[in-house]
Legacy VTK file of the C-alpha trace (Angstrom):
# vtk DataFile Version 3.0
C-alpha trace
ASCII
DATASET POLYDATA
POINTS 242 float
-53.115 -0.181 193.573
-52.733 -1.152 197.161
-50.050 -0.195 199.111
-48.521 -2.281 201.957
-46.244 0.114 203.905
-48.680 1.924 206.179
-50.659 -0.522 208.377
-54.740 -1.258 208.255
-55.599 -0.650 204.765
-59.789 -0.111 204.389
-62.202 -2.723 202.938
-62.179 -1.137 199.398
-58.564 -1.401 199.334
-58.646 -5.330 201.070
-60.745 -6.208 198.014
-58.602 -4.184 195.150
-55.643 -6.213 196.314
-57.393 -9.696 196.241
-58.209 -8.951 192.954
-54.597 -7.704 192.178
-52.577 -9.621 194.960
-48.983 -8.474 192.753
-49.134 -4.788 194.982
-47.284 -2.614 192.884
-44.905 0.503 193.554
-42.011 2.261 191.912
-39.281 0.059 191.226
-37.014 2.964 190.032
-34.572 2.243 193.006
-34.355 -1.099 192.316
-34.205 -0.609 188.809
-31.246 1.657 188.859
-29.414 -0.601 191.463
-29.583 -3.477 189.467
-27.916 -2.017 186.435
-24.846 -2.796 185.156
-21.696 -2.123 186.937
-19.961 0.556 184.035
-16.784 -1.313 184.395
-18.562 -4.839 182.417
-20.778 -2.848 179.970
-18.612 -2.524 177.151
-18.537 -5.205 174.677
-21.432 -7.066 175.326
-23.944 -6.236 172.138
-25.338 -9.574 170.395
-24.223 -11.621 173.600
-27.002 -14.239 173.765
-27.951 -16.528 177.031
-30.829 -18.758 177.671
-33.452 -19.003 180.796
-34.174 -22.717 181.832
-36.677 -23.276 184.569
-40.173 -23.601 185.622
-42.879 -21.178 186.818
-40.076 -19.380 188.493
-38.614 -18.464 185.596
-41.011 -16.742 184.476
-41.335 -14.392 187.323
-38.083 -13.039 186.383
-37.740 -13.601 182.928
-38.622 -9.595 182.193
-36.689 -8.194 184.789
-33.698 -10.109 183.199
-34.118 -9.307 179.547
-34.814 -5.260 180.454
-31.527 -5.143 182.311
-29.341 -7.388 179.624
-31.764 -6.101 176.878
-29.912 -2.168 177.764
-26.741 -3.259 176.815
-27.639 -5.329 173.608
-27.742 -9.210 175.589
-30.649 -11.191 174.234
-32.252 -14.033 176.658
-34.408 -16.795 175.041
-36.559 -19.273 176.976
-35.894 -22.883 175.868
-35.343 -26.435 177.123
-31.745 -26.074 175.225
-29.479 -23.715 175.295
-28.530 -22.514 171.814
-24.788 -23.449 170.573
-24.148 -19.848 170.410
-25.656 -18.956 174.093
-22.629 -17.798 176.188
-24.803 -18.144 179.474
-27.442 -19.947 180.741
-29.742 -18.896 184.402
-31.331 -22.312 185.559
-34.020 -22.386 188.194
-36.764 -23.882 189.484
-38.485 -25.086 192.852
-36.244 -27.446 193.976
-37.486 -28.287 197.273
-40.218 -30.541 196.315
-38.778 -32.298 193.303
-35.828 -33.183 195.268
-38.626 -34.129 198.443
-40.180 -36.292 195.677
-37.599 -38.204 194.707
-33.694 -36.831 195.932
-31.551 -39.315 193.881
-33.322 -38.997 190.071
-33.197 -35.224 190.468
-29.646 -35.315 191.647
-29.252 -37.201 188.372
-31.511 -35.064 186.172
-28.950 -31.980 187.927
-26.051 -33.154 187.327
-27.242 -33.558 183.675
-28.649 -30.296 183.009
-25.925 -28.551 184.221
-23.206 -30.609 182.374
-26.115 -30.083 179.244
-26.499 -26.021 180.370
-22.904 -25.553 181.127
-21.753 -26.989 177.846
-18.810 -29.459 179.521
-17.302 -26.236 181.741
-17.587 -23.613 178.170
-20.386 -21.976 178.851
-21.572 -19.972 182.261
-24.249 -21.189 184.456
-25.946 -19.475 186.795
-27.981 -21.672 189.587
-30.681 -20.072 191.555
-31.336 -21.971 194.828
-34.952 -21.871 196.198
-36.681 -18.907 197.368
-38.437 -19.546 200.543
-41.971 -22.026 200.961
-44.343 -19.667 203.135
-46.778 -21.072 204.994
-49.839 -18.468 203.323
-50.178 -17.285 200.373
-48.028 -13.639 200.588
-50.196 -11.070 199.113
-53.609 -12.268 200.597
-51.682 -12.938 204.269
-50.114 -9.679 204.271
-53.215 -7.982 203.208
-55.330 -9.593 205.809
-52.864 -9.518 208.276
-52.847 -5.652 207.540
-56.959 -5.476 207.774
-57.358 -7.220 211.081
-54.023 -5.698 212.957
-52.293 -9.608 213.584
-48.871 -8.762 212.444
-47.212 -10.013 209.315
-45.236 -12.159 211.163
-47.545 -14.500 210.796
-46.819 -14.615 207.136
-43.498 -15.975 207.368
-41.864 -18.766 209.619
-38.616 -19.269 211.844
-35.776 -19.434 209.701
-34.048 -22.608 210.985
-37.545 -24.301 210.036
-36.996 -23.586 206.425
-33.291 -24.461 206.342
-33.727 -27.953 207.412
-36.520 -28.066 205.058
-34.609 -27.067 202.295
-31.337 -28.731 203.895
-31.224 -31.504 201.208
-32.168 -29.608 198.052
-29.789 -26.619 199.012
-26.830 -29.158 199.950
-27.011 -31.125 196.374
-26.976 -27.655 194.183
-23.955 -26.690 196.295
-22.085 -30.175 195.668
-22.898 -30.108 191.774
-21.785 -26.117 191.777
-18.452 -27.252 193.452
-15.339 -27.727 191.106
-16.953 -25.929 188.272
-15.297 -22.560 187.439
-18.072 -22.202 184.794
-20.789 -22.625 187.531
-22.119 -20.487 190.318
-24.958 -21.019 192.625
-27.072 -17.640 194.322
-29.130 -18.439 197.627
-31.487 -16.425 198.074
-32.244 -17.231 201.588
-31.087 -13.590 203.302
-32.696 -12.018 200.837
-35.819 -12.987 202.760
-34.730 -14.128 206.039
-32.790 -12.202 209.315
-31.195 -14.012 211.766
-33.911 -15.588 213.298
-37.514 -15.376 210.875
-38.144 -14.913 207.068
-40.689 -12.912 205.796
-42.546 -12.272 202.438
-41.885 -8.544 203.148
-38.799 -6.868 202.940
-38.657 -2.857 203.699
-42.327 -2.790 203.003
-42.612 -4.287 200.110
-44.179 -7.379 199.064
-42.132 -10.110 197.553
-43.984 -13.368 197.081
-47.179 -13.213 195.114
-48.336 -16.988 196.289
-45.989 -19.291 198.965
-43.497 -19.109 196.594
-43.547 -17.329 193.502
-42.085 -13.929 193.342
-43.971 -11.163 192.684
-43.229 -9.256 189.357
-42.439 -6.462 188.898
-41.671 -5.596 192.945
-39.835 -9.151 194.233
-38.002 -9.760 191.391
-36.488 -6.482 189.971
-35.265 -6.257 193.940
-34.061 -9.524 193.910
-32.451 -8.698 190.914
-30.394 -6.156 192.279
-29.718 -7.830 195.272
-27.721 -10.395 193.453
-26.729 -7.789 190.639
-23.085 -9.129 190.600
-23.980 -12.671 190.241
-26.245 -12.094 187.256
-24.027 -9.403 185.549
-21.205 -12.160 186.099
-23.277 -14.379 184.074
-23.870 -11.910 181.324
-20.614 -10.652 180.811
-18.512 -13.659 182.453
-16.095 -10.903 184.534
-16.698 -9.458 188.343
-17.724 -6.172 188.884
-14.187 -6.150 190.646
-12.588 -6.182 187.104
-11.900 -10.358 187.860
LINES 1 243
242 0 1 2 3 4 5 6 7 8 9 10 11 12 13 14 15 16 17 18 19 20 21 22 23 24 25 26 27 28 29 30 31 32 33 34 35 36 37 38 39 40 41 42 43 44 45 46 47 48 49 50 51 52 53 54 55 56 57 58 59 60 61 62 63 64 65 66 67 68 69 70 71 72 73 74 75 76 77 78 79 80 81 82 83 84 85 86 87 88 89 90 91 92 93 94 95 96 97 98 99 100 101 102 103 104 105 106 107 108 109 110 111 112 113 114 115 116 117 118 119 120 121 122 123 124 125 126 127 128 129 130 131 132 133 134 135 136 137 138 139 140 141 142 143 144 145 146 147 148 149 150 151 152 153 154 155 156 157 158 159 160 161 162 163 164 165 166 167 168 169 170 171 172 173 174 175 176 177 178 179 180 181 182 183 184 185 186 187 188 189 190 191 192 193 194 195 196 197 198 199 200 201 202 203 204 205 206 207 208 209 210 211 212 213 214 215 216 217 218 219 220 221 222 223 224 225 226 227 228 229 230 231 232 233 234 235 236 237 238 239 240 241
């Protein structure tokens, strides 16, 4: 395995982590970060939810069912949500579809979460986008590392992506709006400072491709990043006792 956090890595190592581009490290940390908060644990064996998305999904589907799978929550993958599911986690790269055509996937929205959501009865969980790099993140970073360039070249200026995302973000936040059952996550500071967003954060690698989390590193961090959101959506309370 290839590791990212200590500048020019050797030729050897350049090639391991083309041929493995998801650099791995311990995810302990992030692991025990992400778990649940003690005051929502209780009472939440045989709780069911469903995952709805596309390839995003399944960059965190594991990450998702080893936290909730601790404290007996099951999470099935399916276009439905089953009538017993008490929560559903919808995602998916938004940017383009809604690029494509903005108006059908507003409608196609606004029917999957009315569809997901169960009428207002059952909790919903939107994930906005995660960020479109420019390159590729584990092949940019590692060349960037080889040849001494900088990462920043990896990433781009952070008021680029918000008005490319501007449209896509701005029609998840109206449809979230007025729904106690719903709640949207942004993941944009996850990735992003004040000024630039980067596939790294504190050394370690988060997007496999332009887009796609890597697994397990980007997405048991992001996990615990937004740990309240998703623990929210597992147990339906607030790790403030709400």
């Amino acid at each position: 395995m290839v590791g990212l956090a200590g500048g020019a890595i050797g030729g050897a190592g350049y090639l391991a982590g083309k041929r493995n581009p998801v650099i791995a490290d311990d995810i302990g940390a992030a692991d025990a970060e992400g778990a649940c908060p003690p005051e929502l644990c209780a009472g939440l064996e045989g709780t069911r939810g469903v995952l709805e998305g596309d390839s995003h999904a399944s960059r965190i589907v594991d990450v998702l069912r080893a936290q909730a799978g601790r404290v007996g929550i099951s999470i099935v993958g399916e276009d439905r949500a089953p009538p017993d599911a008490a929560f559903a986690i919808l995602v998916r790269r938004w940017v383009p579809i809604f690029e494509r055509d903005g108006a059908a996937m507003r409608a196609r929205l606004e029917a999957d979460v009315e569809a997901l959501g169960d009428g207002g009865r059952r909790r919903l969980l939107i994930l906005a986008p995660v960020p479109d790099f420019p390159l590729a993140g584990a092949e940019c970073v590692l060349r960037a590392d080889r040849y001494g360039i900088g990462r920043d070249r990896c990433g781009l200026p952070r008021r680029e992506l918000e008005e490319r995302r501007a449209g896509a973000v701005a029609a998840l936040r109206e449809v979230a709006e007025g729904r106690s059952n719903v709640r949207l996550v942004d993941p944009i500071d996850f990735f992003c400072d004040a000024e630039f967003c980067r596939p790294v954060r504190d050394g370690i690698l988060l997007t496999k491709d332009d887009n796609h989390l890597t697994d397990p590193n980007g997405a048991w961090r992001f996990f615990a990043h937004y740990r309240e959101a998703f623990w929210w959506a597992f147990s339906g309370r607030d790790a403030t006792g709400g």
